[in-house]
C-alpha positions in Angstrom: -23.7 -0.5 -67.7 -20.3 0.1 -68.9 -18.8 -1.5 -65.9 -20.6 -4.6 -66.1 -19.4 -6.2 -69.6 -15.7 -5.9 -68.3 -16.3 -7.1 -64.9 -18.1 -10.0 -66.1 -15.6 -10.8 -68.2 -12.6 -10.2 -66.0 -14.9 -13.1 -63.5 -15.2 -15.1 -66.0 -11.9 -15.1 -67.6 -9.6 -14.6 -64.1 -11.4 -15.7 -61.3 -14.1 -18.5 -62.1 -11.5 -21.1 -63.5 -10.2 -21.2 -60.4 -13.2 -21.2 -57.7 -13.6 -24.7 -57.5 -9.4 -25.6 -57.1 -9.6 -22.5 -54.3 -12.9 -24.0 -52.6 -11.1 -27.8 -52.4 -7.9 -25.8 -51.1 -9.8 -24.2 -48.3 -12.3 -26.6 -47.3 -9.0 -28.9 -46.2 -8.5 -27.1 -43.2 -12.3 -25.8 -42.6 -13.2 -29.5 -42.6 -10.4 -30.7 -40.3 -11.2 -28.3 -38.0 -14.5 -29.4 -37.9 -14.3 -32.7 -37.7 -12.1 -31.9 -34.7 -15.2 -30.3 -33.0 -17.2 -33.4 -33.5 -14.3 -35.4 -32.0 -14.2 -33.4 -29.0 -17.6 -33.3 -28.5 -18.0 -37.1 -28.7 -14.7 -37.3 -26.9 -16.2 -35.0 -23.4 -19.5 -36.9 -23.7 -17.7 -40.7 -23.7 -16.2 -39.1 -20.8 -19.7 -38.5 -19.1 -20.6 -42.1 -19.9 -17.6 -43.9 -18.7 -17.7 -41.5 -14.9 -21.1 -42.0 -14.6 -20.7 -45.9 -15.4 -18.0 -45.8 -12.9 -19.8 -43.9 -10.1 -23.4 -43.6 -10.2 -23.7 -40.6 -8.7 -27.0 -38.2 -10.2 -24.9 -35.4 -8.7 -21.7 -35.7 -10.2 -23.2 -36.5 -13.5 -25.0 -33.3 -13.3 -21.6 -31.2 -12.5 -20.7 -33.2 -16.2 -23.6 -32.0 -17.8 -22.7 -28.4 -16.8 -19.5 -28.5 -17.7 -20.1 -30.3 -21.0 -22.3 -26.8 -21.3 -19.2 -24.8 -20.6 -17.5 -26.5 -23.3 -17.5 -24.0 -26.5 -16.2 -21.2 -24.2 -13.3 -23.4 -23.0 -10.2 -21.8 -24.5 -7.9 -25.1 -23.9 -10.3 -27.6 -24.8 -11.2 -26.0 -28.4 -7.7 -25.0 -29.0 -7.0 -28.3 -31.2 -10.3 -27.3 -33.4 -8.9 -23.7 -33.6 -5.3 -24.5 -34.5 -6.7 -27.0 -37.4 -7.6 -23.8 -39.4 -4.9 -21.7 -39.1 -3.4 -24.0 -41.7 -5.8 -21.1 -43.3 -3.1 -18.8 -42.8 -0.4 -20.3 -45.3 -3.1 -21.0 -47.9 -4.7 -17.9 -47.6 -1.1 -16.3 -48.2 -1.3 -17.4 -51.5 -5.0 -15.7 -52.5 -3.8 -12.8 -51.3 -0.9 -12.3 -53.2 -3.1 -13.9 -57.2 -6.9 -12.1 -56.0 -5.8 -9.5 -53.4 -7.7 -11.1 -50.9 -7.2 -9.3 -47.8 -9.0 -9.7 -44.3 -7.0 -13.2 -43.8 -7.2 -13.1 -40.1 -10.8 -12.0 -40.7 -11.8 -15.1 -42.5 -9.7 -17.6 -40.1 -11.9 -15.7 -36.6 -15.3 -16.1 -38.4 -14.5 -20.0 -39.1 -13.2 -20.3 -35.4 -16.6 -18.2 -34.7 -18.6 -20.7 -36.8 -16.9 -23.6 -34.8 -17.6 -22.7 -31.3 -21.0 -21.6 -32.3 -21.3 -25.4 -33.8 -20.2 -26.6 -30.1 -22.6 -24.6 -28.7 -25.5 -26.0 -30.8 -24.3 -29.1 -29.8 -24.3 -29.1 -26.4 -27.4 -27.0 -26.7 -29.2 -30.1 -28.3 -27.2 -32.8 -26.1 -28.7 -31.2 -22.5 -32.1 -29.9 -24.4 -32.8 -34.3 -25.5 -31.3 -35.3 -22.6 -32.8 -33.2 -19.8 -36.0 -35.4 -19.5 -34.2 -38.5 -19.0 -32.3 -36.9 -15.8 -35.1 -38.7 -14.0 -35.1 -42.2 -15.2 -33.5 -45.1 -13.9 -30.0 -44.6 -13.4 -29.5 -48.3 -14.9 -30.5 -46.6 -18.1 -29.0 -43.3 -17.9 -25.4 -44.0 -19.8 -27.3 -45.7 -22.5 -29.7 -43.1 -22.7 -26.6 -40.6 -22.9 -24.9 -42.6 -25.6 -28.6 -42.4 -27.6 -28.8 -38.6 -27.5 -24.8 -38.3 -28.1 -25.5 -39.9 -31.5 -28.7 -38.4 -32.5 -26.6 -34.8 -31.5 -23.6 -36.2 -33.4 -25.9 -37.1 -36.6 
């Protein structure tokens, strides 16, 4: 009880005014980074489309499909995502110095966590919609690719 009306006010008065002009600050980077995942994903499954438009082949479509499911864990190929936050770094720099926020590197590995854990949702979904429509008619597969790209994308 003593503890509580000088906290409170300490919040209030030090650290509440500046929440939302910290949130926009850090949501830059978290976003970007983000929005690169998206872009890869989209990127690897145009990719998918285009090969399997070119070749037709059932059986190098599925050697796609499982590597598209190897995505998240592929070090090079989320680097760009990755590198997008540790703009966290700089900004975080200055928290630490006005809130003593410490942990930096903490906060910039659980949004790289969040990330690849977002990738693997996605390509999750992406082979979970698209796994029945392995056995169509390979006229309609790519179109049926693009279809569950966007609905995973959505």
């Amino acid at each position: 009880a003593s503890v509580s009306e000088p906290a409170q006010k300490c919040c209030t008065e030090n650290i509440q005014p500046f929440l939302t002009s910290i949130l926009e600050e850090l949501m830059g980077p978290v976003s970007s980074g983000f929005t690169e995942v998206r872009s890869l994903f989209d990127k690897e499954v145009n990719e998918i489309i285009q090969d399997f438009q070119k070749t037709n082949d059932m059986t190098r479509l599925k050697e796609n499909m499982d590597q598209l499911m190897t995505l998240p864990f592929n070090s090079v190929k989320m680097e760009p995502c990755y590198l997008k936050v540790n703009l966290l770094q700089e900004l975080l720099q200055d928290l630490k110095s006005r809130f003593k926020v410490y942990h930096i590197d903490f906060v910039i590995q659980r949004t790289q966590n969040f990330m690849q854990e977002l990738m693997e949702n996605a390509v999750y979904t992406f082979e979970q919609l698209f796994s029945p429509s392995r056995q169509a008619d390979s006229a309609k597969v790519a179109t049926t690719i693009e279809k569950v790209k966007l609905r995973v994308l959505k």
